[in-house]
C-alpha positions in Angstrom: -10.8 17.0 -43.6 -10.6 14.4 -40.6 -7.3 12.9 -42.1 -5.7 16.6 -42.2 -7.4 17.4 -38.7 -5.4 13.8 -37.1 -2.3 14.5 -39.1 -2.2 17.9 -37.6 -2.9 16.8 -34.1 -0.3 14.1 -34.0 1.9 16.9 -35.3 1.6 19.0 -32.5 1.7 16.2 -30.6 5.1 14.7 -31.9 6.8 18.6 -31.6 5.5 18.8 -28.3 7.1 15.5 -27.2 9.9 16.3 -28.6 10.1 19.6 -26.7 9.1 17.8 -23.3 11.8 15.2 -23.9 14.4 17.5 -24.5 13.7 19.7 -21.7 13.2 17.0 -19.2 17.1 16.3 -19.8 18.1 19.8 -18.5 15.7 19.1 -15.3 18.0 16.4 -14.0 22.1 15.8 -13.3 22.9 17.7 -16.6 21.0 20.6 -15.8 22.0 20.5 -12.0 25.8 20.6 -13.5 24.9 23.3 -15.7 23.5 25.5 -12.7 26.8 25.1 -10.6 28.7 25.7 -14.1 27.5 28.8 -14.9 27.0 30.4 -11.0 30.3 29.7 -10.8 31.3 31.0 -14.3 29.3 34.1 -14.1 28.7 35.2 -10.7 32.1 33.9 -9.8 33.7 35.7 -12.3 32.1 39.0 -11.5 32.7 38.3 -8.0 36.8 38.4 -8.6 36.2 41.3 -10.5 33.9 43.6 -8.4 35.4 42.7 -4.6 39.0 42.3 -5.3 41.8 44.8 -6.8 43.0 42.6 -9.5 40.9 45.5 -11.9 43.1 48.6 -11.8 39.7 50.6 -13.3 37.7 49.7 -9.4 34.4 48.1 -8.8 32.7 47.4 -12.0 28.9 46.3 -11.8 25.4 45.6 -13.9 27.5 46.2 -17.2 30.3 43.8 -16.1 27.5 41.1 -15.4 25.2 41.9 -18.8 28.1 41.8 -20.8 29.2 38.3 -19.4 25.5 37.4 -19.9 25.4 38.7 -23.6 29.0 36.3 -24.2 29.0 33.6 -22.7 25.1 32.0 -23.0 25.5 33.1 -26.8 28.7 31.5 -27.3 27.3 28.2 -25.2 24.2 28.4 -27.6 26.5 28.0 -31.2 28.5 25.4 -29.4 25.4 22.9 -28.5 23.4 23.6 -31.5 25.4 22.7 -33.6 26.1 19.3 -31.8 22.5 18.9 -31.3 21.5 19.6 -35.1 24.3 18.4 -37.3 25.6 15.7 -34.5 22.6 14.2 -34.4 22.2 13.8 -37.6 25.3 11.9 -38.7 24.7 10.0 -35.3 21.2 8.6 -36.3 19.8 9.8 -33.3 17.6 12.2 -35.6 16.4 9.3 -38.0 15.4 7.4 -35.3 13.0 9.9 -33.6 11.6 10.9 -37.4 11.4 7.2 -37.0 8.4 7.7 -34.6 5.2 9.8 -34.9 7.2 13.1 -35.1 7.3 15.5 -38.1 11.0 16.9 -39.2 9.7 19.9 -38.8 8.6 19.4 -35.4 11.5 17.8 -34.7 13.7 20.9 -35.5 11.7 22.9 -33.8 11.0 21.2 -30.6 14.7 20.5 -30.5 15.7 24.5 -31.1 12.5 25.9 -28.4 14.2 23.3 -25.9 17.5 24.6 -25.6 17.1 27.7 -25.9 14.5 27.7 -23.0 17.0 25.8 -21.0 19.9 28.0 -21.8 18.2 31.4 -20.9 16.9 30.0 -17.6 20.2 28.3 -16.7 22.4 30.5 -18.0 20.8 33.9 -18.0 18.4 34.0 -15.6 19.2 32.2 -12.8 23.0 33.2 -12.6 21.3 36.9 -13.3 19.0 37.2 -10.7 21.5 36.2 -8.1 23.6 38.6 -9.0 21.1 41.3 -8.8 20.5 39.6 -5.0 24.2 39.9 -3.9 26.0 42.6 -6.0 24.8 45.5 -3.8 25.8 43.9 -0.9 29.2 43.8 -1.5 32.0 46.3 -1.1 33.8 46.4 -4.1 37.6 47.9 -4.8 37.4 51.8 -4.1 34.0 51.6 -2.2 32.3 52.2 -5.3 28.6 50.1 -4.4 26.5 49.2 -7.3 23.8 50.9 -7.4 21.0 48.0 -8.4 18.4 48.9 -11.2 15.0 48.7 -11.0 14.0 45.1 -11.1 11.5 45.2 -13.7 14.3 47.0 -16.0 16.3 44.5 -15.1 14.2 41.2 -15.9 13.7 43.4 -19.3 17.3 43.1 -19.9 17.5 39.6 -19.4 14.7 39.0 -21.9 16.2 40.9 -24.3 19.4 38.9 -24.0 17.6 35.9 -24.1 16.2 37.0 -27.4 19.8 37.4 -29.2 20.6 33.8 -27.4 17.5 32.7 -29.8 18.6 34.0 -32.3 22.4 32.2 -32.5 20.5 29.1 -31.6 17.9 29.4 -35.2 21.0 30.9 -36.7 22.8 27.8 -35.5 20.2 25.1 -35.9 19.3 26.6 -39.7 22.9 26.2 -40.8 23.4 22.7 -39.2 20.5 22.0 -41.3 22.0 23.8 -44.5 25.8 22.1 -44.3 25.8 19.4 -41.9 29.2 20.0 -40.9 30.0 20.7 -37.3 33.2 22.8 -37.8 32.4 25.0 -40.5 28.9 25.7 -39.4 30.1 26.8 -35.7 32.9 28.8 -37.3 30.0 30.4 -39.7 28.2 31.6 -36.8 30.9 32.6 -34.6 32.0 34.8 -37.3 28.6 36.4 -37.5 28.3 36.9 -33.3 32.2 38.4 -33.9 30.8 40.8 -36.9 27.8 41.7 -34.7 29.6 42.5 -31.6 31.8 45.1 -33.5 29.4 47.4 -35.6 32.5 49.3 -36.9 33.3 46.0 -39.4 30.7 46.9 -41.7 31.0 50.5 -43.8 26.8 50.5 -43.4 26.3 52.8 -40.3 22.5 51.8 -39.5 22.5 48.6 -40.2 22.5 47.0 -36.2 19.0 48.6 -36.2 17.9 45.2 -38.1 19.8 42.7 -36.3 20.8 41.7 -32.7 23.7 43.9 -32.9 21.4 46.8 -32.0 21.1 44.8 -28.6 24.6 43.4 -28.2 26.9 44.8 -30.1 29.0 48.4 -29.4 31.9 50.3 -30.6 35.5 49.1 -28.9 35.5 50.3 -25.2 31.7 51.6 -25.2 29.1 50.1 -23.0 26.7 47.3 -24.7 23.1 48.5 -25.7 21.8 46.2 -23.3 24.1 47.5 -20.5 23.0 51.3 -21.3 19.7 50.1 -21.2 19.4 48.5 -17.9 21.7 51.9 -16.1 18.4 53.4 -17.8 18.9 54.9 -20.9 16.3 54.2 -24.0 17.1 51.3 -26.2 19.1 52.6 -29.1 17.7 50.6 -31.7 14.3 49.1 -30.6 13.5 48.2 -34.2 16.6 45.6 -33.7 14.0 43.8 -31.1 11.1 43.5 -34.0 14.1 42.3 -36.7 15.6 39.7 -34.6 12.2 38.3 -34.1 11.8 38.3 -37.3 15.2 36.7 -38.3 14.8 34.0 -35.6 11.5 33.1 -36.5 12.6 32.7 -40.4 15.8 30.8 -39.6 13.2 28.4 -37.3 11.1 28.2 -40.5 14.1 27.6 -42.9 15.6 24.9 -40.9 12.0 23.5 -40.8 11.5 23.2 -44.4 14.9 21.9 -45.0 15.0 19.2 -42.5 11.6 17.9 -44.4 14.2 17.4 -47.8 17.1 15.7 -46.1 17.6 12.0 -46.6 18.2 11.0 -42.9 
């Protein structure tokens, strides 16, 4: 009983480093970078777009800026999972932390909480909330203002795209863990986020209800559920929320249990 008790507490103790370390990295110069990078990628952006007449449609608001938000952070999170989990793999880099008092497991884990944290406050939050500070304030092409939503509504939204980033970063981290090959897993899930962003490519009508579709994904030229939902309207499929809990936490799980059988 006191053996499982001190294998369990160095454990929590190993995923918890693991976590700390890997946040601490986005706390520095690589996280400062990724601040100014995505400001300038997402507020910039939606600044050309709002203020000037380059758009022939006018002033474009919240659902320009959540559907940036539900793009880019997503695409971001494929991108450096799969260079975290499979390239540090072949690098060694993984071996060598196993190496230490760390369980796989907790290594995948801590690894997968710790960029995903970092990406939905650098690249979600922070560029979000700014916007909601200035994009009233501004006089967009044919005096249309954006009228800003209520703020709790709006932090709602943010969470709910964060949740859909977690999800292609498990989705991500379980296939790096599954095929070890950099190319073909980010292809796999780019394919998936493409397949979940247009409902219409599946003949199954109801079937976003159970994945993050129901939160990011919409018929061609119709707003994003996440978009209606922050303008105010109820959450078209609130069961997706439950399901991609669910699917995130089993792809966590997965990668878990397969990181225990690799030889690294």
């Amino acid at each position: 009983m006191v053996t499982e008790t001190y294998k369990s507490t160095v454990a929590i103790n190993g995923s918890w480093g693991v976590f700390r370390n890997e946040s601490s990295r986005w706390l520095g110069r690589r996280g400062l970078i990724h601040i100014v990078f995505w400001l300038l990628l997402i507020d910039g952006w939606l600044y050309y777009t709002v203020v000037t007449q380059n758009m022939p449609f006018g002033g474009l608001g919240f659902e320009s800026l959540v559907g940036m938000l539900a793009i880019f952070p997503i695409l971001a999170a494929i991108v450096l999972t799969e260079a975290m989990v499979t390239g540090e793999y072949h690098s060694g880099i993984a071996a060598w932390t196993v190496s230490k008092p760390v369980p796989r497991s907790g290594y995948v884990i801590g690894k997968l909480a710790a960029l995903w944290a970092a990406l939905s406050t650098i690249a979600i939050f922070i560029p979000g909330l700014f916007a909601y500070w200035w994009l009233p304030k501004v006089q967009p092409y044919r005096f249309v203002i954006p009228e800003a939503p209520p703020l709790g509504r709006f932090i709602a939204t943010l969470l709910l795209v964060s949740l859909a980033v977690a999800f292609f970063v498990a989705l991500t981290g379980f296939l790096g863990t599954l095929i070890r090959r950099r190319g073909v897993v980010a292809l796999i899930a780019l394919l998936v986020w493409v397949v979940m962003r247009v409902p219409l490519l599946v003949p199954w009508d109801d079937w976003y209800r159970f994945t993050p579709s129901g939160l990011i994904g919409a018929e061609p030229n119709q707003w994003l559920p996440v978009v209606q939902y922050v303008y105010g309207d109820p959450l078209i499929a609130t069961s997706a929320v439950m399901w991609t809990i669910v699917a995130t936490t089993a792809f966590i799980a997965a990668a878990a249990l397969i990181y225990q059988r690799l030889e690294l």
